[in-house]
The first five atom37 places (N, CA, C, CB, O) and aatype in JSON, in Angstrom:
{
  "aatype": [20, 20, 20, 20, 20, 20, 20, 20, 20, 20, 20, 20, 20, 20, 20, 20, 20, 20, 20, 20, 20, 20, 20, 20, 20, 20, 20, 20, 20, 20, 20, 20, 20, 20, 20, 20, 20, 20, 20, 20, 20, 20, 20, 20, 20, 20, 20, 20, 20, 20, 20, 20, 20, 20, 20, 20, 20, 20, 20, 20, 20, 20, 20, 20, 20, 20, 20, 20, 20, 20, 20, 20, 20, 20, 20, 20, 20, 20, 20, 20, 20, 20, 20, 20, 20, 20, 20, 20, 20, 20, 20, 20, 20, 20, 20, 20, 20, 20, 20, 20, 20, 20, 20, 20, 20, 20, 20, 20, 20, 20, 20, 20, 20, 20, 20, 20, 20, 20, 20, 20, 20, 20, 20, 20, 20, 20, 20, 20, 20, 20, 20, 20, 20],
  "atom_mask": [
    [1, 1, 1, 1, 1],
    [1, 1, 1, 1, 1],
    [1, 1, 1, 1, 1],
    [1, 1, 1, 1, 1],
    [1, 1, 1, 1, 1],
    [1, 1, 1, 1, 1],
    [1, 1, 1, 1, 1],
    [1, 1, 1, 1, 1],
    [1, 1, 1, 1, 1],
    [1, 1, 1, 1, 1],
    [1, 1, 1, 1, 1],
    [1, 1, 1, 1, 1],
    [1, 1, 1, 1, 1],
    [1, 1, 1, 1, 1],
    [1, 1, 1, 1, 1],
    [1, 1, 1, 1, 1],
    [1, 1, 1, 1, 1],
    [1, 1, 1, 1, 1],
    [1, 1, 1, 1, 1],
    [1, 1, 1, 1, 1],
    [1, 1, 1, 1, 1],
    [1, 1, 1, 1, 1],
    [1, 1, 1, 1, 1],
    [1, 1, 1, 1, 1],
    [1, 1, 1, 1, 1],
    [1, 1, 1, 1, 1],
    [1, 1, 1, 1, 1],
    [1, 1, 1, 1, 1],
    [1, 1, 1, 1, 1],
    [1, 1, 1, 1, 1],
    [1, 1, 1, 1, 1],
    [1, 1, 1, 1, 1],
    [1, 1, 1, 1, 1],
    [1, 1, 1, 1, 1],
    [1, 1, 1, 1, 1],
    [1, 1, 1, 1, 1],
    [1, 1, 1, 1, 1],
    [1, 1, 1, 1, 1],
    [1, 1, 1, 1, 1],
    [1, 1, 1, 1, 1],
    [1, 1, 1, 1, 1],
    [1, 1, 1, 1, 1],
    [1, 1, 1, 1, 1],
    [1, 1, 1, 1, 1],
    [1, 1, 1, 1, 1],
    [1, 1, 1, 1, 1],
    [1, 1, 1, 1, 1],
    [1, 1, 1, 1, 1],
    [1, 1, 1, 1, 1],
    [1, 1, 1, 1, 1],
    [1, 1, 1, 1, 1],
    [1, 1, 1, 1, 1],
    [1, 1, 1, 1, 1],
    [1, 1, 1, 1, 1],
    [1, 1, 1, 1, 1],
    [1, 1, 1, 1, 1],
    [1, 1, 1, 1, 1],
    [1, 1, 1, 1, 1],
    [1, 1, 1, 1, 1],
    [1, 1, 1, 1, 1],
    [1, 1, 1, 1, 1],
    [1, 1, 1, 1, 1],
    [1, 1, 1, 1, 1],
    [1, 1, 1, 1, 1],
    [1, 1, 1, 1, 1],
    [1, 1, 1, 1, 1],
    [1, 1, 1, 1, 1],
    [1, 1, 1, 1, 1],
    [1, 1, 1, 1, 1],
    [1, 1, 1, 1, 1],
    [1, 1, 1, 1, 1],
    [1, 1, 1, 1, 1],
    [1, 1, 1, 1, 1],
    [1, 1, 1, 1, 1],
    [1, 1, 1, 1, 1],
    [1, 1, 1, 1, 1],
    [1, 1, 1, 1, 1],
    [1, 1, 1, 1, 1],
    [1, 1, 1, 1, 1],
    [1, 1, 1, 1, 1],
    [1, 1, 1, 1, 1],
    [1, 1, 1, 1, 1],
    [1, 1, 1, 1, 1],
    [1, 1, 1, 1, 1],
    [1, 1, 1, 1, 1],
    [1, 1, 1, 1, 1],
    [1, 1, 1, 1, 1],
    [1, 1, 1, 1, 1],
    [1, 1, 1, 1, 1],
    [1, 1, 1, 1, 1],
    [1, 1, 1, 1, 1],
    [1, 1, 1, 1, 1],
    [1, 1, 1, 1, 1],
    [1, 1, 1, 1, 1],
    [1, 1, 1, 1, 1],
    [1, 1, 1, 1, 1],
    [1, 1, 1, 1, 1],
    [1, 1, 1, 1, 1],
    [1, 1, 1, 1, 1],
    [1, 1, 1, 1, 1],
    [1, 1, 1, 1, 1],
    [1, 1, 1, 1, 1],
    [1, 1, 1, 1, 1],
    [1, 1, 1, 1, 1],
    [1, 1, 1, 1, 1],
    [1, 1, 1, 1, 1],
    [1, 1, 1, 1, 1],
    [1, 1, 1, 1, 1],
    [1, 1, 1, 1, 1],
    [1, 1, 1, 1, 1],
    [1, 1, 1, 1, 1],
    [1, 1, 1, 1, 1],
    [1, 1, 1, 1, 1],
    [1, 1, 1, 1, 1],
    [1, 1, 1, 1, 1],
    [1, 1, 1, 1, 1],
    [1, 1, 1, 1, 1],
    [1, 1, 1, 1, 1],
    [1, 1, 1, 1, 1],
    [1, 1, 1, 1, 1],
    [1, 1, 1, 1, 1],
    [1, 1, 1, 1, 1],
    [1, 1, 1, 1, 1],
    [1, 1, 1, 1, 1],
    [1, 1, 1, 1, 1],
    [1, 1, 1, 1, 1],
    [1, 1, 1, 1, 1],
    [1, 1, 1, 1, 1],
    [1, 1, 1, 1, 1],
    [1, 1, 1, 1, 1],
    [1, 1, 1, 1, 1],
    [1, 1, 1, 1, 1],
    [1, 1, 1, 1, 1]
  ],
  "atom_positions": [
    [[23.04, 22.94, 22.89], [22.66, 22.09, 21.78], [21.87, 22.89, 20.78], [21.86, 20.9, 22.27], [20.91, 23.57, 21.13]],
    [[22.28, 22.82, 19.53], [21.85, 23.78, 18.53], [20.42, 22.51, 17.82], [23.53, 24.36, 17.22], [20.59, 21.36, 17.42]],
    [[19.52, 23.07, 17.89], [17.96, 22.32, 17.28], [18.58, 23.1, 15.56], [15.71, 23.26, 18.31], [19.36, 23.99, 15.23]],
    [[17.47, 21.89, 14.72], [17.57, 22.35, 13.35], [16.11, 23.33, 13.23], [17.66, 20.91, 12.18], [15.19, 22.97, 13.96]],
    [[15.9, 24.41, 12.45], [15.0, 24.73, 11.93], [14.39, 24.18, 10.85], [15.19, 25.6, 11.81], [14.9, 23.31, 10.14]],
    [[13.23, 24.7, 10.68], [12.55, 24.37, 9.12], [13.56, 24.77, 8.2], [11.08, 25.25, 8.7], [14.02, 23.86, 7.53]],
    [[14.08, 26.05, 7.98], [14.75, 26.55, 7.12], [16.28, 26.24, 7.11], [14.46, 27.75, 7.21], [17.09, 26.85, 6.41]],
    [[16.62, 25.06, 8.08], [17.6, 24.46, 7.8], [18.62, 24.8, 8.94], [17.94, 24.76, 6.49], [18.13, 24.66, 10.06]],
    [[20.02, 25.24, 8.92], [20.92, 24.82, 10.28], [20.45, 26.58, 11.02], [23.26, 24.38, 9.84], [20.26, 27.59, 10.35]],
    [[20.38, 26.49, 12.42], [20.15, 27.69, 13.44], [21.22, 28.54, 13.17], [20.14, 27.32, 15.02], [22.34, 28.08, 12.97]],
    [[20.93, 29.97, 13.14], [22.25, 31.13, 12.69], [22.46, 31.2, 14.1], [21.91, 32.9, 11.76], [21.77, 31.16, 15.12]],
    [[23.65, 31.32, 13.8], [24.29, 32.07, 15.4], [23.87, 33.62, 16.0], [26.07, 32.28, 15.22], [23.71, 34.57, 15.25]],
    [[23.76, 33.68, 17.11], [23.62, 34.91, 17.64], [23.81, 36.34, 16.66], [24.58, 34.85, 18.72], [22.94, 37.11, 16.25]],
    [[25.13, 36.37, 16.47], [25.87, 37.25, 15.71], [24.81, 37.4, 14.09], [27.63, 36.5, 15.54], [24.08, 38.3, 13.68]],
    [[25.19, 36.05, 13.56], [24.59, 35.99, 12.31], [23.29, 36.69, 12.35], [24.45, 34.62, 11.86], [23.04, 37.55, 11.51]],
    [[22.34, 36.34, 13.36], [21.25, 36.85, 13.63], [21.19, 38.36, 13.56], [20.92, 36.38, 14.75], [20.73, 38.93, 12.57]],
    [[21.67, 38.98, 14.6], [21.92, 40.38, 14.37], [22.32, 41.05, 13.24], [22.66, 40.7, 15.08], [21.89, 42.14, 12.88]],
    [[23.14, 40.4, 12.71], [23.87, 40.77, 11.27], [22.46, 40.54, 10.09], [25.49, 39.43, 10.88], [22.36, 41.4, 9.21]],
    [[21.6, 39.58, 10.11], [21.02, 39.56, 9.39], [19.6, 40.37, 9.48], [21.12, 38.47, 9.22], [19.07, 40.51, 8.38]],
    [[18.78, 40.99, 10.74], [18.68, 41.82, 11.52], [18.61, 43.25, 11.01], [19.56, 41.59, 12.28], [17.71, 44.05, 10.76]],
    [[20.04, 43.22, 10.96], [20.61, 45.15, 11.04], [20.34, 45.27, 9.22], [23.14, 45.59, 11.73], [20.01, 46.35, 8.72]],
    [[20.5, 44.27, 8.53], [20.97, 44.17, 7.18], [19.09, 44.75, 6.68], [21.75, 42.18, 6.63], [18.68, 45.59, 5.88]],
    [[18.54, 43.97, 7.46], [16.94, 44.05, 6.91], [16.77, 45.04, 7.02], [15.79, 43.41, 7.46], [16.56, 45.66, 5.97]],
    [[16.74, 45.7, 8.1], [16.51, 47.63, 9.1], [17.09, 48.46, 8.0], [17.78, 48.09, 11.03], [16.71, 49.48, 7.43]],
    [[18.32, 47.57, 7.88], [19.09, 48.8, 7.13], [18.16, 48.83, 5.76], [20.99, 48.46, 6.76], [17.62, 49.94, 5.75]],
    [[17.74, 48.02, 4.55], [17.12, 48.1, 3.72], [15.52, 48.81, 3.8], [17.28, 46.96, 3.39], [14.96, 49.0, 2.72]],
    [[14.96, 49.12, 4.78], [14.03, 50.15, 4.75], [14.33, 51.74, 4.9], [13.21, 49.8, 5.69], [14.96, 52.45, 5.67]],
    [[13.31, 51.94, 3.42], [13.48, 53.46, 3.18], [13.68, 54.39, 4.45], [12.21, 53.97, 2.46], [12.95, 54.26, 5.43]],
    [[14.54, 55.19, 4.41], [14.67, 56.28, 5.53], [13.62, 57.16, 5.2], [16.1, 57.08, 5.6], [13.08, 57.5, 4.14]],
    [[13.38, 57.57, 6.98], [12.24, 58.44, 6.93], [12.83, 59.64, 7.81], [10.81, 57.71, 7.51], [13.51, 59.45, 8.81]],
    [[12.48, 60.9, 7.32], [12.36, 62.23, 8.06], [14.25, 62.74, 8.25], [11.33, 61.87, 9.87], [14.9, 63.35, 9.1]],
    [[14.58, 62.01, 6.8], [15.9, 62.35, 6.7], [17.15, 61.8, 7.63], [15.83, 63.64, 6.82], [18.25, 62.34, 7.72]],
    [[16.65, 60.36, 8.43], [17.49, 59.38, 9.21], [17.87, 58.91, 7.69], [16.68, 58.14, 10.48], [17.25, 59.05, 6.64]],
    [[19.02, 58.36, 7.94], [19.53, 57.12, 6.94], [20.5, 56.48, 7.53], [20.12, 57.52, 5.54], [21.34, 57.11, 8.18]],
    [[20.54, 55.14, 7.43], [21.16, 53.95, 8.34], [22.51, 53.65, 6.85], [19.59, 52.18, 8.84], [22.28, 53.4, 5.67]],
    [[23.44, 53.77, 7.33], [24.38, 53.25, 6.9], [24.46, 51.39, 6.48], [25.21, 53.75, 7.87], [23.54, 50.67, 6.89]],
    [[25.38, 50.89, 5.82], [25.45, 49.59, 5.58], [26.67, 49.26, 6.53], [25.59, 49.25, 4.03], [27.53, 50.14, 6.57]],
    [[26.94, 47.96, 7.43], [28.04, 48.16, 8.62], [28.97, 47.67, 7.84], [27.91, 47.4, 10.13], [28.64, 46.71, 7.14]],
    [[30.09, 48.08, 7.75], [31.54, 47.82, 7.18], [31.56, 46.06, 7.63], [33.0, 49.0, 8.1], [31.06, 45.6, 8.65]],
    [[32.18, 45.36, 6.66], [32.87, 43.77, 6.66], [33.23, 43.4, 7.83], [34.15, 43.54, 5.85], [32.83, 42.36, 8.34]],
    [[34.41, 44.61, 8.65], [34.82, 44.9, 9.52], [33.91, 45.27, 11.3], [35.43, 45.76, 8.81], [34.17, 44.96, 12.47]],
    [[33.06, 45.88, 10.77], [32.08, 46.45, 11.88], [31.4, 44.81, 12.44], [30.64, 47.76, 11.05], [31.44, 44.44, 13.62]],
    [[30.9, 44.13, 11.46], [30.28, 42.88, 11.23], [31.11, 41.59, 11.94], [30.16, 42.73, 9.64], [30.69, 40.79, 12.77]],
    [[32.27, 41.65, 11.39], [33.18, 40.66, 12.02], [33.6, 40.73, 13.67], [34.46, 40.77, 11.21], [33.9, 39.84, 14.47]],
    [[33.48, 42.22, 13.83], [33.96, 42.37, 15.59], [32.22, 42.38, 16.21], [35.12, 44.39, 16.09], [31.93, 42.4, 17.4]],
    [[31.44, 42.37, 15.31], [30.25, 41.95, 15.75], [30.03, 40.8, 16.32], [29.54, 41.99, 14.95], [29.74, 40.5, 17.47]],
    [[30.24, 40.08, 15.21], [30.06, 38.58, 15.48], [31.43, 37.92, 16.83], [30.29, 37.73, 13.64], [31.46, 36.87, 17.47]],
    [[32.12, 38.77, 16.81], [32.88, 38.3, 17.84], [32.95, 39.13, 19.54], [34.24, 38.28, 17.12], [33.8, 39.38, 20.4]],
    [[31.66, 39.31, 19.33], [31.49, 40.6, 20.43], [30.57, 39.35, 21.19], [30.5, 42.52, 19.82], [29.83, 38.51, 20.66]],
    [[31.03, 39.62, 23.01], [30.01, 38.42, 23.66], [30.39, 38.54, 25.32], [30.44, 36.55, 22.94], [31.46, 38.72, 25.9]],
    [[28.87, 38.33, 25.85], [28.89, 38.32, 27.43], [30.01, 38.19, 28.02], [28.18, 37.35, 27.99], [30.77, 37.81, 27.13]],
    [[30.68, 38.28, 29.11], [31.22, 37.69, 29.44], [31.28, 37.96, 31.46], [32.25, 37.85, 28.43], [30.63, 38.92, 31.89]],
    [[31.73, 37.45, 32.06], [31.84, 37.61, 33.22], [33.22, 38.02, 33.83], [31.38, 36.59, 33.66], [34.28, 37.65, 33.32]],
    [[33.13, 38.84, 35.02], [34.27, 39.99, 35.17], [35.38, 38.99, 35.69], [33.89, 41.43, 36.37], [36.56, 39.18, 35.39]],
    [[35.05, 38.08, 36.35], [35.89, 36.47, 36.92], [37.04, 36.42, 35.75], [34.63, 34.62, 36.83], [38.25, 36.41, 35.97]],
    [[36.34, 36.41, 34.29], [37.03, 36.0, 33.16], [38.31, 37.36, 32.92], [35.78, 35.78, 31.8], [39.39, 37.28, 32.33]],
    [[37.88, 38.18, 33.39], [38.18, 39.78, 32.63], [39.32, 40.08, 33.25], [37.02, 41.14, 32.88], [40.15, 40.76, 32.65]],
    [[39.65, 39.49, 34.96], [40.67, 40.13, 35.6], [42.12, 39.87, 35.63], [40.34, 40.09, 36.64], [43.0, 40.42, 36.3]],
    [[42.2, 38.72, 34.58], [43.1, 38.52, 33.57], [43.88, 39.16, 33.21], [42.78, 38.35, 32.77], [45.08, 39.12, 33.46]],
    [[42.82, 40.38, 32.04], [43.18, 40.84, 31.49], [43.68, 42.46, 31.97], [42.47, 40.49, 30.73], [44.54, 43.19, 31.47]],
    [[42.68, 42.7, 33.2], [43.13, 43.65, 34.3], [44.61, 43.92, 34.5], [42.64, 43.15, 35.58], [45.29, 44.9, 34.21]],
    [[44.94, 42.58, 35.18], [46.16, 42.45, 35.94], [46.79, 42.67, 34.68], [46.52, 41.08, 36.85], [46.7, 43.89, 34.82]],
    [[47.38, 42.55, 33.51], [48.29, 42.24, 32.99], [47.69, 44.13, 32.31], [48.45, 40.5, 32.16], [48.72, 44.4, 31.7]],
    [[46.89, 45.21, 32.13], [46.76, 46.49, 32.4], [46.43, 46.91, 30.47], [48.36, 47.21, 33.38], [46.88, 47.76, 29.7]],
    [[45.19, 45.52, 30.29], [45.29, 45.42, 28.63], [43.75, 45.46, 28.59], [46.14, 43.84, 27.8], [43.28, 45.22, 27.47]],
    [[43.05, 45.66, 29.36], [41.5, 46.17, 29.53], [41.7, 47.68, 29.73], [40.59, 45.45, 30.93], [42.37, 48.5, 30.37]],
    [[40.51, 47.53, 28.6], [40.02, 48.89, 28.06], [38.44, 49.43, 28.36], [40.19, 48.79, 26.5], [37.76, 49.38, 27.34]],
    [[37.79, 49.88, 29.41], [36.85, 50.16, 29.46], [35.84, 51.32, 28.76], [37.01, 50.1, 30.33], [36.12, 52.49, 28.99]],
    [[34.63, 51.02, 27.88], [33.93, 51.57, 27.22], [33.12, 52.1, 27.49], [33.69, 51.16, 26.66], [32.27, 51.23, 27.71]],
    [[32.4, 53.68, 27.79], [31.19, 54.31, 28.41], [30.09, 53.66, 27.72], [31.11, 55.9, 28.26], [30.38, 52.86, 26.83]],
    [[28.72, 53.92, 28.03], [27.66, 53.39, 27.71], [27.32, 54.12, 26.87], [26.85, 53.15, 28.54], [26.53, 53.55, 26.12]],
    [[27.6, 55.58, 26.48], [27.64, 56.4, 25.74], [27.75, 55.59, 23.59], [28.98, 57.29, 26.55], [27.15, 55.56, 22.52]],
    [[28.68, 55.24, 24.14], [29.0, 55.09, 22.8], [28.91, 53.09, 22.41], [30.76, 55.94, 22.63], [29.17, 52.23, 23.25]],
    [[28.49, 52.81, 21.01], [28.73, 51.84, 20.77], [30.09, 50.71, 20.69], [28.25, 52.09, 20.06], [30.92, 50.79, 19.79]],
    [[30.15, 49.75, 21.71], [31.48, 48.84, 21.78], [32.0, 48.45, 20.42], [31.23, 47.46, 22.58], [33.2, 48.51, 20.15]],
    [[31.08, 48.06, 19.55], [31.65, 47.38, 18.52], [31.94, 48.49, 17.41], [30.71, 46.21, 18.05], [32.46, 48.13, 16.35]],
    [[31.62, 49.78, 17.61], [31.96, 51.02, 16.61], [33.57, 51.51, 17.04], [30.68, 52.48, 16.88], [34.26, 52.09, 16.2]],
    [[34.04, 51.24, 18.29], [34.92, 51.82, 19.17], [36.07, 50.88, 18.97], [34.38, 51.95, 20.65], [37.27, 51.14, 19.03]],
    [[35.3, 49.44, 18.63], [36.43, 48.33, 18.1], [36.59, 48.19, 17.06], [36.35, 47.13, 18.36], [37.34, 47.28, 16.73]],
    [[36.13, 48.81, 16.29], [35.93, 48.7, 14.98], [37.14, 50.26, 14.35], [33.92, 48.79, 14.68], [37.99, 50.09, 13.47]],
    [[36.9, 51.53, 15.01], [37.79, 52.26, 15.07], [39.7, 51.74, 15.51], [37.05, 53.09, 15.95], [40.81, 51.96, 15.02]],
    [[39.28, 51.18, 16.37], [40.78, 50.98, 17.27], [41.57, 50.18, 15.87], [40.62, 49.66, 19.14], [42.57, 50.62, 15.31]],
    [[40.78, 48.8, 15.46], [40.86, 48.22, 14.64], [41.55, 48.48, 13.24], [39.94, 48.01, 14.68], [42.17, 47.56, 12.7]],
    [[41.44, 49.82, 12.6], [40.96, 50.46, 11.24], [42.48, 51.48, 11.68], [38.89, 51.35, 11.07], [43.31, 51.7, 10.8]],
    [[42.67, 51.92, 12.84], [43.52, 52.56, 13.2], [43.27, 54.09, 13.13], [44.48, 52.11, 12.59], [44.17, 54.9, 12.93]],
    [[41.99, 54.4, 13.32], [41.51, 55.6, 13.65], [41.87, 56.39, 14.83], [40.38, 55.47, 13.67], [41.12, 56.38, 15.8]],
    [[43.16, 57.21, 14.82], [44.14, 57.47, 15.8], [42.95, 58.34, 16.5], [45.72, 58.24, 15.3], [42.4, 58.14, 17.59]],
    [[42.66, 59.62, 15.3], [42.27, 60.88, 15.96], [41.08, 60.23, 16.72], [41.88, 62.25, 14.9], [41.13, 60.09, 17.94]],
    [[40.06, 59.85, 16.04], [39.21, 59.11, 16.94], [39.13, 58.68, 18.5], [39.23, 58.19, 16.44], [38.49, 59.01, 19.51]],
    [[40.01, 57.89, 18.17], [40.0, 57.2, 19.37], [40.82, 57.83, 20.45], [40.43, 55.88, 19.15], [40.95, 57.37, 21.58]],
    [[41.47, 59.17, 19.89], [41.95, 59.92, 21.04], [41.06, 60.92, 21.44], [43.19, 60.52, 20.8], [41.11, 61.59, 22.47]],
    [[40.22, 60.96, 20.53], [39.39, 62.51, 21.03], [37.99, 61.66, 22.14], [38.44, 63.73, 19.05], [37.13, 62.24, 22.81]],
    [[38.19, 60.29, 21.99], [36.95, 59.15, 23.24], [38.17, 59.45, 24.25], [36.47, 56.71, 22.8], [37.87, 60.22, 25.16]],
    [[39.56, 58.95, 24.25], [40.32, 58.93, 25.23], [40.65, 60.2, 26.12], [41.31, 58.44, 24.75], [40.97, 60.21, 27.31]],
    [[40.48, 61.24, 25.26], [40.17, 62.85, 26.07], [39.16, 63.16, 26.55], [40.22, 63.98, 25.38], [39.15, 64.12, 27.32]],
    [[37.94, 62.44, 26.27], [36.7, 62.7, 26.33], [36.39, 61.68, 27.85], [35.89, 62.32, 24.76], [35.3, 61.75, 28.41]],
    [[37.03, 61.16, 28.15], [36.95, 59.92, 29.27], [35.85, 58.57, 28.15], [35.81, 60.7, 31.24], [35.82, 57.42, 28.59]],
    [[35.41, 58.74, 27.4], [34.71, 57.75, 27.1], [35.18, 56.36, 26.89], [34.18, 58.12, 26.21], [34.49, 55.34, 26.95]],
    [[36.57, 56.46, 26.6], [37.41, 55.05, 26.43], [38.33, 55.48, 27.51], [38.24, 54.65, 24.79], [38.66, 56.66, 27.66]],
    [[38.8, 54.37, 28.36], [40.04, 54.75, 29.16], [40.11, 53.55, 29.7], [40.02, 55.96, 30.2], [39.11, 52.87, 29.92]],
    [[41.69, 53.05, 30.05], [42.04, 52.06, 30.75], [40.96, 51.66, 32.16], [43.48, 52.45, 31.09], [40.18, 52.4, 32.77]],
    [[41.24, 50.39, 32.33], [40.27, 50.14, 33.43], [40.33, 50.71, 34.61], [40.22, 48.99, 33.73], [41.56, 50.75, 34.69]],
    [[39.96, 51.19, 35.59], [40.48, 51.94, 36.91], [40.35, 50.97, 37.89], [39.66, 53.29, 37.37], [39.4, 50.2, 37.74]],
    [[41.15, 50.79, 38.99], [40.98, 49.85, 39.84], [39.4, 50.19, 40.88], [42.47, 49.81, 40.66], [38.84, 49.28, 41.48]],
    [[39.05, 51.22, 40.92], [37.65, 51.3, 41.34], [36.64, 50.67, 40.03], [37.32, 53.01, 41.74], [35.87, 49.73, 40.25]],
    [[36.73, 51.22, 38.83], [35.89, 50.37, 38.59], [35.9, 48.71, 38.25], [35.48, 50.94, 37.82], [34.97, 47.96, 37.95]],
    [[37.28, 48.47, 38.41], [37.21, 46.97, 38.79], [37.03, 46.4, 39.92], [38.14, 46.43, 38.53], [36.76, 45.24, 39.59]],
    [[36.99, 46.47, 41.24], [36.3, 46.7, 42.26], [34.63, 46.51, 42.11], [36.72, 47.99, 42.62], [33.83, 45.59, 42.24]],
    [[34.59, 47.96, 41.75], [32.81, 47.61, 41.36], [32.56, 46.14, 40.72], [32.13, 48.81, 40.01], [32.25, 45.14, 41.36]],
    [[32.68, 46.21, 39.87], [32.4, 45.28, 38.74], [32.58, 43.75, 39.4], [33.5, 45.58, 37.41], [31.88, 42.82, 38.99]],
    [[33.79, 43.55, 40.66], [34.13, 42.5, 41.15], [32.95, 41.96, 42.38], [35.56, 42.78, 41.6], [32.57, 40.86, 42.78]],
    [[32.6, 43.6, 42.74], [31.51, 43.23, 43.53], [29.85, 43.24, 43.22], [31.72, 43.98, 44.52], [28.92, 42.98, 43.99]],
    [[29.84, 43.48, 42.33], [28.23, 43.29, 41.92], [27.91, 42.48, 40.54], [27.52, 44.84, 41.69], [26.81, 42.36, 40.0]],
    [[29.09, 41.99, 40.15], [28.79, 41.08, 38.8], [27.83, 41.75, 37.72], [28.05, 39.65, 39.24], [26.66, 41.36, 37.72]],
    [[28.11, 42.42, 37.06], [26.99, 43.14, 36.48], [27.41, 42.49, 34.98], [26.98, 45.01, 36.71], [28.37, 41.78, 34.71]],
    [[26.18, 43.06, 33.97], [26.09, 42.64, 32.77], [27.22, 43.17, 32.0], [24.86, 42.95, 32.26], [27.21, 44.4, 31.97]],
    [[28.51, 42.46, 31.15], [29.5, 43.13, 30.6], [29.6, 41.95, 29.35], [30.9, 43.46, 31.69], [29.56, 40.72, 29.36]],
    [[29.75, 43.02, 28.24], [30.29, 42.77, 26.98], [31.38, 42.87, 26.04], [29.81, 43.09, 26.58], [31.25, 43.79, 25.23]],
    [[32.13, 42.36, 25.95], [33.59, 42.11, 25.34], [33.86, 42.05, 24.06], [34.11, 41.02, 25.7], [32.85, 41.73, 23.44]],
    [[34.9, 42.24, 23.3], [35.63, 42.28, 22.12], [36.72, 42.64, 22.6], [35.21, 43.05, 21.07], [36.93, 43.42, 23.53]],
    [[37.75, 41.79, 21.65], [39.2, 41.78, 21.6], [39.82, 42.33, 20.07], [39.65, 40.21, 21.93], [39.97, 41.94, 18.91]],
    [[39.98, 43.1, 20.63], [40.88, 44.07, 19.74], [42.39, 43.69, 19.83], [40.71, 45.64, 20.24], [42.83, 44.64, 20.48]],
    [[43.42, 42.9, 19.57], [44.86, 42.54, 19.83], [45.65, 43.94, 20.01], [45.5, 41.6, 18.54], [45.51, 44.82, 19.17]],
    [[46.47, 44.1, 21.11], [46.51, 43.29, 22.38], [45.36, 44.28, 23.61], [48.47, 43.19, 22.96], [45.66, 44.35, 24.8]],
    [[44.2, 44.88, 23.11], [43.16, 45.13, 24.08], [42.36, 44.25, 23.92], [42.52, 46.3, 24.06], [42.2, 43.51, 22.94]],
    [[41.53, 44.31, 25.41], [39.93, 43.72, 25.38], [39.66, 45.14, 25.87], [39.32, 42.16, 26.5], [40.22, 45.89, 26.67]],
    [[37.95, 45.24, 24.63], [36.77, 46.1, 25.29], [36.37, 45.63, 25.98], [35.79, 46.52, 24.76], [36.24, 44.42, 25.81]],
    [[35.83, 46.29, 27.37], [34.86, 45.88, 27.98], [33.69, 46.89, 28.17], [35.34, 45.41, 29.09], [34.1, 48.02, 28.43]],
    [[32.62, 46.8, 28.11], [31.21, 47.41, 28.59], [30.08, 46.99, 29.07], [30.73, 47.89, 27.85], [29.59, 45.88, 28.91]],
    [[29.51, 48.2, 29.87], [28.73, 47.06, 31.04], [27.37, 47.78, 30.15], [28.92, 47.36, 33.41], [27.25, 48.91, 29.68]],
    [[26.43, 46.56, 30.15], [25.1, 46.89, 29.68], [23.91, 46.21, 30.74], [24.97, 46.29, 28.09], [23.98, 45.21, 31.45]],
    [[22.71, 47.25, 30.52], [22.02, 47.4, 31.33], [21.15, 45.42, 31.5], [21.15, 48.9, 30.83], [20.73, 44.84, 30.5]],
    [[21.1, 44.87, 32.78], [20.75, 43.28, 32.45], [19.5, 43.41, 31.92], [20.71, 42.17, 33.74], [18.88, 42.41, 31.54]]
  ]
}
C-alpha cells in the first residue's frame, strides 16, 4: 500500500534512485572524479531492475536464457550495453568470465542457499546478480 506524502504521490523505488543519482551527479567533482549523466536508457533498465528470488529464475534456467553477472561489474551498465548492442563490450565481459551463461553449479548454489539476486530483462536474456543481503 503506497501512503501519500506531504509532497504529494510516493516515487517508486527506481524513481527514487534515479532522482538520487541525478542530485550526486549535480555536485561539483572533486580531485578530478566526474560522474557522468546516466543515459535515458541506463535509467529505464534501472527502473526495471528488481529483487527477485531464484524459485522465479529457474524458468529461465531451464529454457538456457539466464545470463549470470559478476559482482565485479554493474548489472544495469551490462544491460544497458547488451541493450545498445555493444558487441565488443560485451564480448571482452564474456572472455573475461564476467558475463557468462548460468552454470548448473551455480544454479545449484543459488537453489540451495537463496541468496540476495537482482534481475533485468534484456529480450530474450535475464541478468541475474547476486548482491551482498
Amino acid at each position: 500500500m503506497q501512503t501519500a506524502s506531504p509532497w504529494g504521490q510516493r516515487p517508486t523505488p527506481g524513481a527514487l534512485q534515479c532522482a538520487l543519482f541525478s542530485l550526486y551527479a549535480r555536485r561539483p567533482a572533486r580531485q578530478g572524479f566526474v560522474v557522468e549523466q546516466p543515459s535515458p536508457l541506463y535509467l529505464q533498465l534501472l527502473g526495471e531492475t528488481a529483487r527477485i528470488e531464484w524459485r522465479e529464475l529457474e524458468k529461465f534456467f531451464a529454457r538456457g536464457v539466464l545470463l549470470h553477472v559478476t559482482r565485479e561489474l554493474d548489472l544495469v551498465s551490462v544491460a544497458e550495453a547488451m541493450a545498445s548492442d555493444a558487441s565488443q563490450q560485451v564480448a571482452a565481459w564474456l572472455a573475461g568470465g564476467l558475463l557468462e551463461r548460468m552454470s548448473a553449479d551455480t544454479a545449484a548454489d543459488y537453489a540451495s542457499r537463496s541468496p540476495s539476486l537482482w534481475a533485468v530483462v534484456v529480450s530474450p536474456w535475464v541478468l541475474v546478480q547476486e548482491r551482498p543481503a
